[in-house]
C-alpha positions as CSV (number, residue, x, y, z in Angstrom):
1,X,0.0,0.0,0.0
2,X,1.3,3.5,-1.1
3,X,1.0,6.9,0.6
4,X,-1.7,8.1,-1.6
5,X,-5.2,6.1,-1.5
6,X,-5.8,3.9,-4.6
7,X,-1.9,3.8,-4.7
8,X,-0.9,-0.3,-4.3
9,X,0.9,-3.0,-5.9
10,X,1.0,-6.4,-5.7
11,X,4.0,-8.9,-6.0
12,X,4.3,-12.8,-5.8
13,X,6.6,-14.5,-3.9
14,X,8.8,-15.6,-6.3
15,X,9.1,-12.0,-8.5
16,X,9.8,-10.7,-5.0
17,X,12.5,-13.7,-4.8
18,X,13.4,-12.7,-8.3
19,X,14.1,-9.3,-7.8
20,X,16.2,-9.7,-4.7
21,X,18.0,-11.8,-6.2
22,X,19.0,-9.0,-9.1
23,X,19.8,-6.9,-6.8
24,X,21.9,-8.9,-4.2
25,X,24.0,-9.2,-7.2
26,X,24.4,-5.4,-8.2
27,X,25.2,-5.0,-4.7
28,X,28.2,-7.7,-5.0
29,X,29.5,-6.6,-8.4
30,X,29.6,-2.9,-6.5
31,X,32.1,-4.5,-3.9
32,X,29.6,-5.0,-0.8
33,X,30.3,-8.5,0.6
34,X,29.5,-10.2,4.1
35,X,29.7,-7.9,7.3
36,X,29.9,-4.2,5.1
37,X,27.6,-1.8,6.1
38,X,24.8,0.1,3.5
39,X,22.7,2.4,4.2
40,X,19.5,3.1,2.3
41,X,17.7,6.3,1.7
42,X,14.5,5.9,0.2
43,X,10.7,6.2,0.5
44,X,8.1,3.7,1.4
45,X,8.2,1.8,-1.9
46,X,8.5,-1.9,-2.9
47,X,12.5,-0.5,-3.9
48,X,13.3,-0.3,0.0
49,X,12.2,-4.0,1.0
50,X,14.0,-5.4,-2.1
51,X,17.3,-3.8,-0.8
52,X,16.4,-4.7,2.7
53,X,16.5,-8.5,1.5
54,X,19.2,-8.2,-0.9
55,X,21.8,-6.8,1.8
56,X,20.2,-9.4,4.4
57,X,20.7,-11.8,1.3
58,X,24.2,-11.9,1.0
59,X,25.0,-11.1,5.0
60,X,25.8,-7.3,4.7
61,X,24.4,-4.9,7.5
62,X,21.6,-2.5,6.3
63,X,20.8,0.7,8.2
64,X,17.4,2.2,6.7
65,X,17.2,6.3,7.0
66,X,13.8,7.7,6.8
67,X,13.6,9.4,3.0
68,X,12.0,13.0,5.1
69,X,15.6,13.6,6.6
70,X,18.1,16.4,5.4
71,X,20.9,16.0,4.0
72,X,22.9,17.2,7.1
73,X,20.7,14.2,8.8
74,X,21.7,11.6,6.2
75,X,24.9,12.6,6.3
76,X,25.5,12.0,9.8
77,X,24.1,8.6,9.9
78,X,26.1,7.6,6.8
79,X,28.9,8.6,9.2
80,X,27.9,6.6,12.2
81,X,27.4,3.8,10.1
82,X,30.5,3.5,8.6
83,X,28.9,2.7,5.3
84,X,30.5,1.6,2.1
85,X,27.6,2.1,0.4
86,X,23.8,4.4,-0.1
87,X,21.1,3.1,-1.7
88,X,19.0,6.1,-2.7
């Protein structure tokens, strides 16, 4: 379910499976292996649980930052984090 009413989208198990597996390996042939740290910047979209499960896919640490936060924000948790990578 989307922010806006009427906006929704449905997704099987296996495109879901599909997709996270695409991306799991976008992630790898970026560098990001087992025990690096991402963080991802995004909205409330299908985008965010498909990068959730690709870094939980191939063992790297996600930290999500809510999409509303400034960049000054972002930039500090990227910081904290240690990331190697942002997903935005």
């Amino acid at each position: 379910e989307g922010n806006e009413p009427g906006d929704s989208m449905k997704i099987t198990y296996c495109e879901l499976l599909h997709k996270v597996c695409q991306f799991a390996n976008v992630l790898r042939s970026q560098g990001v292996k087992k025990g690096d740290r991402v963080s991802i910047y995004l909205p409330m979209i299908l985008e965010l649980v498909i990068a959730m499960l690709a870094c939980a896919r191939i063992g790297a640490l996600h930290s999500v930052v809510f999409a509303g936060f400034s960049a000054d924000s972002l930039c500090e948790r990227i910081l904290d984090c240690g990331c190697s990578l942002l997903i935005t």
